[in-house]
N, C-alpha and C positions, 0 to 999 in steps of 0.2 A: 556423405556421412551415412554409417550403415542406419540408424535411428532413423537420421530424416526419410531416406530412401524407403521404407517401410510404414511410414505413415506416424511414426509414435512421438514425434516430434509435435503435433499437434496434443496428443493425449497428455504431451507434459504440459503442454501449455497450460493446460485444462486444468491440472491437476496443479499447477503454479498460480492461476486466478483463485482457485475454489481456496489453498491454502490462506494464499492472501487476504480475503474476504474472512476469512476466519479466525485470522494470527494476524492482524494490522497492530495490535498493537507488541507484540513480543515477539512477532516471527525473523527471523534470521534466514540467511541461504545454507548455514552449515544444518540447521533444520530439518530445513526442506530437502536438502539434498539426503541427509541422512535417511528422511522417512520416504524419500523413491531411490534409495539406495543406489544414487548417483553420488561420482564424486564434484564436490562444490565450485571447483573451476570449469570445469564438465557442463554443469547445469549451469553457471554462470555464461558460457556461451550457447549456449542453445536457448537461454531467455533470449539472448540477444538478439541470435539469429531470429527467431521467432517472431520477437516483437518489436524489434529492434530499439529496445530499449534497454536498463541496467536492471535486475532486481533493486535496486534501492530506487530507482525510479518509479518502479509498479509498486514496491512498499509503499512508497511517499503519496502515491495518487489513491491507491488503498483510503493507505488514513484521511487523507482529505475528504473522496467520498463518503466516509463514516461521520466523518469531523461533520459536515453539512448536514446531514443525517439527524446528530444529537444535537446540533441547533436549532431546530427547526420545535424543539422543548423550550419554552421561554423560563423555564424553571427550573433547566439545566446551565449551572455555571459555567463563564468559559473556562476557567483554572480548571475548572474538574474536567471538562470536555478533554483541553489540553490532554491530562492525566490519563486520561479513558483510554486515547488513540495511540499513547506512547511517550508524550512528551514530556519530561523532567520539568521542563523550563517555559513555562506560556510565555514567554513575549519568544523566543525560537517556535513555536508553535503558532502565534500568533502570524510570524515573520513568511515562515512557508506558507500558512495558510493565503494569505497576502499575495503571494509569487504566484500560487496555484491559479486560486480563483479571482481575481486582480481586486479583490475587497478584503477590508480585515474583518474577523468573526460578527464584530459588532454591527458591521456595516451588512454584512452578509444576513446576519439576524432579523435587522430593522426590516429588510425586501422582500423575508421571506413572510411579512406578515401579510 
């Protein structure tokens, strides 16, 4: 691929974490793609190749590292945390959270003291 062969394949990457880290909770790949003026199936496989993962995989790990993050405020709600990171629906947010870190928020909470 002419990109990867060049090196800039790493540069997106870069530029795919730092996005992430800063858009967990609204970021999109028609986004991302649009602000490195990539097209979105384009950039869909080059996260891939990269990390070999899906953009909605590195979204979803995003938010959870954040999600850990605002829990670690015992005065931060989890509804609202939910909220914070993207999610509509806390018990869907509760539910990944669970998948991810194999504890639910509350349990996550309790260990972080």
């Amino acid at each position: 691929d002419y990109y990867a062969s060049r090196g800039l394949g790493d540069v997106y990457k870069r530029q795919v974490l730092s996005y992430l880290s800063q858009n967990y909770r609204e970021g999109s790949l028609s986004s991302l793609a649009e602000s490195l003026y990539l097209n979105p199936s384009y950039l869909s496989q080059l996260i891939k190749q990269k990390t070999s993962k899906t953009f909605s995989d590195l979204l979803g790990e995003a938010r959870m590292k954040q999600a850990a993050l605002f829990l670690k405020d015992p005065d931060t709600k989890i509804y609202n945390i939910s909220n914070m990171i993207g999610y509509v629906n806390p018990n869907n947010f509760a539910r990944a959270f669970k998948a991810y870190w194999g504890v639910t928020p509350t349990e996550y909470r309790s260990h972080e003291k």
